[in-house]
C-alpha positions in Angstrom: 322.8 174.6 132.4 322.6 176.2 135.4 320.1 174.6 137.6 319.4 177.2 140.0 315.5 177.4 140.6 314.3 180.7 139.7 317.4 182.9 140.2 318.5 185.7 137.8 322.4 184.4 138.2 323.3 188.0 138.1 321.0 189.3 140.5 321.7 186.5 143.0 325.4 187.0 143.3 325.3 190.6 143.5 323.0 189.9 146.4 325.1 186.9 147.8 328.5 189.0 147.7 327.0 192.3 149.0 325.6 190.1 152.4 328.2 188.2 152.7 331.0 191.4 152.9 328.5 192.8 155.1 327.9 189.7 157.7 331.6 189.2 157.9 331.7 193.2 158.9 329.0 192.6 161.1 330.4 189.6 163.0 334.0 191.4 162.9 332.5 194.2 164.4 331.6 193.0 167.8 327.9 191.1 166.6 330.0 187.6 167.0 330.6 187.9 170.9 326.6 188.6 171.3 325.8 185.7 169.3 328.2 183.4 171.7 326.1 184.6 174.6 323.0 183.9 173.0 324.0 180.6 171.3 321.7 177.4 171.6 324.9 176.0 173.1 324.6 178.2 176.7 321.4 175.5 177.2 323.6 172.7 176.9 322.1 171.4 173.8 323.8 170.9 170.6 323.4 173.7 167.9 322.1 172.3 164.4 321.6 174.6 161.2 319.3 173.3 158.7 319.1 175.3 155.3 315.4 173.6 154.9 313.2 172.9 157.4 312.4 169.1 156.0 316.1 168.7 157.1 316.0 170.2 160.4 312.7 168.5 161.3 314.8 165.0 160.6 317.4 166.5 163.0 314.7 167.2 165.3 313.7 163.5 165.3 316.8 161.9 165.5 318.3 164.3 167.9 315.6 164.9 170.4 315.9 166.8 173.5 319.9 167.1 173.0 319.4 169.5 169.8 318.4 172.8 169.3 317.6 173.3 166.1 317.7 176.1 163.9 315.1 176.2 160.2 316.7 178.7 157.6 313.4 178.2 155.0 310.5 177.1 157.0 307.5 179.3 155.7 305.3 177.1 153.1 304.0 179.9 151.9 306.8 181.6 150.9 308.8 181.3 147.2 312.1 179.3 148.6 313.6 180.8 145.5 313.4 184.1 146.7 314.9 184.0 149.8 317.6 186.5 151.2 320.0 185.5 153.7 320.5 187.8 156.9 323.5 188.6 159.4 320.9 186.5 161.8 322.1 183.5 159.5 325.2 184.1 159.2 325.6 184.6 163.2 323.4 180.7 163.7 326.2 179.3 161.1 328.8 180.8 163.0 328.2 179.1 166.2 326.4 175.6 164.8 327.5 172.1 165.9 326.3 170.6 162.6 325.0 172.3 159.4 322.7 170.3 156.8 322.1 171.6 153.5 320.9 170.4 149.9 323.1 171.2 148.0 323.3 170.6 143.7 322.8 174.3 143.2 319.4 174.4 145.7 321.0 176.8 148.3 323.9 178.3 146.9 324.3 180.8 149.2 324.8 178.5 152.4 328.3 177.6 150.7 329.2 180.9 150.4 327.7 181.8 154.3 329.8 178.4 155.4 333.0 179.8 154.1 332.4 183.6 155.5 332.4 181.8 159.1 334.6 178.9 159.2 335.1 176.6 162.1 336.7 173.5 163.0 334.1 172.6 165.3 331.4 172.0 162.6 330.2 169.1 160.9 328.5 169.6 157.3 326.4 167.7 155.9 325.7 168.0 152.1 322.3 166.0 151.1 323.6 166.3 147.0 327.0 164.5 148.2 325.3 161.8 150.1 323.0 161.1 146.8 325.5 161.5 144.6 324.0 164.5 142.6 325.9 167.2 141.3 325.0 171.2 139.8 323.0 170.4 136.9 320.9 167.4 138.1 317.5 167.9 139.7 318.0 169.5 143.2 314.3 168.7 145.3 316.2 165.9 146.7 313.7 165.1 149.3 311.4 164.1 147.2 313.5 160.8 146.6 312.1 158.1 149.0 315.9 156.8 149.1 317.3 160.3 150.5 315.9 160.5 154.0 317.8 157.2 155.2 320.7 158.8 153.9 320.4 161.9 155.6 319.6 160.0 158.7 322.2 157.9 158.9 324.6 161.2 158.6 322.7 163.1 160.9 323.1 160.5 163.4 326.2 159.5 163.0 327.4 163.3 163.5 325.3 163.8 166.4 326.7 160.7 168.0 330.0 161.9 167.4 329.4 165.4 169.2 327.7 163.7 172.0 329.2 160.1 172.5 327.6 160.0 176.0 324.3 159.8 174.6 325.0 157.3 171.9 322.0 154.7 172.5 319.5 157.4 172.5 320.7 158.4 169.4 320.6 155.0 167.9 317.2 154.4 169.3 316.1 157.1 167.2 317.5 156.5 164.3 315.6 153.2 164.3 312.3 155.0 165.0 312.6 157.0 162.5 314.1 154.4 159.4 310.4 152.6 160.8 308.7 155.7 160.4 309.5 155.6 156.7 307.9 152.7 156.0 304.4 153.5 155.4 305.6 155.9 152.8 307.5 153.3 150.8 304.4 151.2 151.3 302.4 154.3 149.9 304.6 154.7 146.9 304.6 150.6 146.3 301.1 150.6 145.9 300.6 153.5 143.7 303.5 152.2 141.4 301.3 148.4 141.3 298.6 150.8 140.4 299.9 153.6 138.2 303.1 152.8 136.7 303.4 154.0 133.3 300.4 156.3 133.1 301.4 159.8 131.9 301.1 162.8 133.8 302.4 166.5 133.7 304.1 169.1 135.9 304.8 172.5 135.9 308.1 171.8 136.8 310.0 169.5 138.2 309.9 170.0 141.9 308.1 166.3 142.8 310.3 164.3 139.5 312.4 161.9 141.9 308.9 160.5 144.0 307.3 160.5 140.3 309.8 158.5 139.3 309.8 156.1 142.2 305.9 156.0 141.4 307.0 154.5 137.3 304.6 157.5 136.4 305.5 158.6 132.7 306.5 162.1 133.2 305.9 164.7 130.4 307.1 167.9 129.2 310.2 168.2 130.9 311.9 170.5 128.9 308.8 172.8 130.0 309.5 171.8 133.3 313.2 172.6 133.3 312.5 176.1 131.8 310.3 177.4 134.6 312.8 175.8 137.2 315.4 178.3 135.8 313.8 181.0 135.4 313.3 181.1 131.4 311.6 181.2 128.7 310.0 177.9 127.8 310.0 177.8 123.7 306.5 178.1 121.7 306.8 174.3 120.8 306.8 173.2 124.2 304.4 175.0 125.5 302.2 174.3 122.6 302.9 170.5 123.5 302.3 171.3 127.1 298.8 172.8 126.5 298.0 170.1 124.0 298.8 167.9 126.5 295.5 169.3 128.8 293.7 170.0 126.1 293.1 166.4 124.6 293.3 165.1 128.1 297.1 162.8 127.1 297.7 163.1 130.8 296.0 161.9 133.6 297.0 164.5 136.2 298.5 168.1 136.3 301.4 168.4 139.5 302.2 171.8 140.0 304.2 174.1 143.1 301.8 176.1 144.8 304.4 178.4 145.9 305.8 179.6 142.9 302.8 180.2 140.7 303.8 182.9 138.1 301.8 183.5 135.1 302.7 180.4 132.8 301.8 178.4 135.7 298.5 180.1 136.3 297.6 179.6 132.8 298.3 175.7 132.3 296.4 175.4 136.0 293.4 177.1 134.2 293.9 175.1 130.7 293.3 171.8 132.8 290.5 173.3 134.9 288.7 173.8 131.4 289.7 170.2 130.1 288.6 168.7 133.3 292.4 167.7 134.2 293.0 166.8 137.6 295.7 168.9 139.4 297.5 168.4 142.5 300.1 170.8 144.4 303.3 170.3 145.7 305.4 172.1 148.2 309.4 172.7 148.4 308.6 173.6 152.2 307.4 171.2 154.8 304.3 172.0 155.8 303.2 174.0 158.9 302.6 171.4 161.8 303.3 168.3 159.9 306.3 166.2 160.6 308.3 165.0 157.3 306.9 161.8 157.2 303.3 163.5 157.3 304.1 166.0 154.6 305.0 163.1 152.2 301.9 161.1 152.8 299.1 164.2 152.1 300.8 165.0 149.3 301.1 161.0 147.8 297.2 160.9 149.3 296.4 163.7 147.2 298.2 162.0 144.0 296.4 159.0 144.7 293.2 161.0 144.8 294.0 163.0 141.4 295.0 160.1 139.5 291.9 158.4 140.2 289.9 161.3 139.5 291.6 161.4 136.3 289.9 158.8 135.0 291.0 156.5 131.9 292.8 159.8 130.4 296.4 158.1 129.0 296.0 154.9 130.2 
């Protein structure tokens, strides 16, 4: 299966091929030597590329005042899925220090950028090969309260071997940050105490790993998988899925509020009528919240829906 959210696989790689002959061009053509001069590097600081912004923000944290960091996919308003790559990101690859990216199919086309521009001088950091996931497994990786200390620990330990001279800073805030997690593990122990094994839905399955970490009793994942890849659920399972709200089997709705196509707008209404709770997720970090803020609204809000949901399951 190929477990690219959303993408017409034809589509995509016309798209990725065409931008990629045309940012090699680009760069070839004299656009390389005015991206030196305008590098993050002239200000002394080290250049980071982050695919997602949930990553850069972590590089942020760890790197501090040394980094200058560069979001690809920072607008939480905006279908990841449908994002188009520029010569503007191929020219921030070129020049970058370090480059994180998810990885497992999520970003595709930062593999394809990375190998239009390669350097010597870069360190890349894959979240899916720190996790161990693979094309074909889930790809929202940060939803997975163990990924972040992975991450972090990369992150650091890459930015400490750029900038040995400012090793202790680095570890300082690497511990500061591995703190900073805790009240999220704390958030996610008590929710599991509470609502382990109650069933709940989701339009698809962009919040599964935290989910899981919760012990909720997912439902309708073939549904789920469907809209991630951009086809057609079957009639069975969306008959199951609307059941589902209808006799009130689940306790809460989860759905991502930026890719709400029709499917999704109809099994948000379905629960509206049958009094389902529903709670949104994003695939983007949220405008002026730090990761660790982003997770904890969003567990706050399950914690309100689930409670709102009544005895409905469990």
């Amino acid at each position: 299966m190929n477990n690219n959210p959303k993408w017409n696989a034809v589509r995509a790689a016309l798209r990725l091929s065409t931008f990629v002959a045309a940012a090699a061009l680009a760069l070839s053509a004299g656009e390389a030597a005015h991206a030196q001069a305008a590098s993050p590097a002239a200000s002394g600081k080290l250049p980071v590329v982050a695919a997602e912004n949930f990553y850069g923000d972590v590089v942020q944290q760890l790197g501090g005042d040394r980094v200058e960091v560069t979001s690809i996919l920072s607008n939480p308003d905006q279908d990841p899925h449908l994002f188009e790559a520029s010569p503007k990101t191929a020219r921030a690859l070129q020049h970058a220090s370090l480059v994180v990216y998810n990885g497992a199919d999520y970003d595709p086309w930062m593999a394809k950028l990375l190998a239009a521009s390669k350097s010597t001088k870069r360190t890349v950091i894959v979240v899916a090969d720190l996790t161990g996931k693979k094309s074909g497994d889930n790809p929202h990786l940060w939803y997975d309260p163990a990924t972040m200390p992975k991450v972090a620990r990369a992150v650091s330990a890459a930015l400490e071997a750029a900038d040995p001279a400012h090793k202790s800073a680095y570890d300082a805030n690497l511990a500061k940050f591995l703190d900073s997690l805790k009240p999220i593990d704390a958030k996610v122990a008590a929710l599991h105490a509470r609502y382990a094994g109650v069933p709940v839905t989701a339009t698809e399955p962009v919040f599964g790993y935290m989910s899981d970490a919760i012990g909720l009793d997912m439902r309708n994942l073939r549904f789920q998988l469907a809209t991630m890849n951009d086809t057609e659920a079957s009639a069975s399972d969306i008959a199951a899925f609307e059941r589902d709200l209808r006799e009130k089997r689940v306790r809460v709705l989860i759905y991502n509020s930026q890719a709400t196509e029709a499917l999704t707008r109809r099994m948000l209404k379905l629960a509206q009528q049958s009094q389902v709770p529903t709670m949104s997720v994003t695939e983007t970090e949220l405008a002026g919240k730090n990761y660790q803020q982003w997770m904890l609204v969003q567990l706050d809000a399950l914690g309100v829906a689930l409670a709102a949901g009544g005895g409905a399951g469990k």
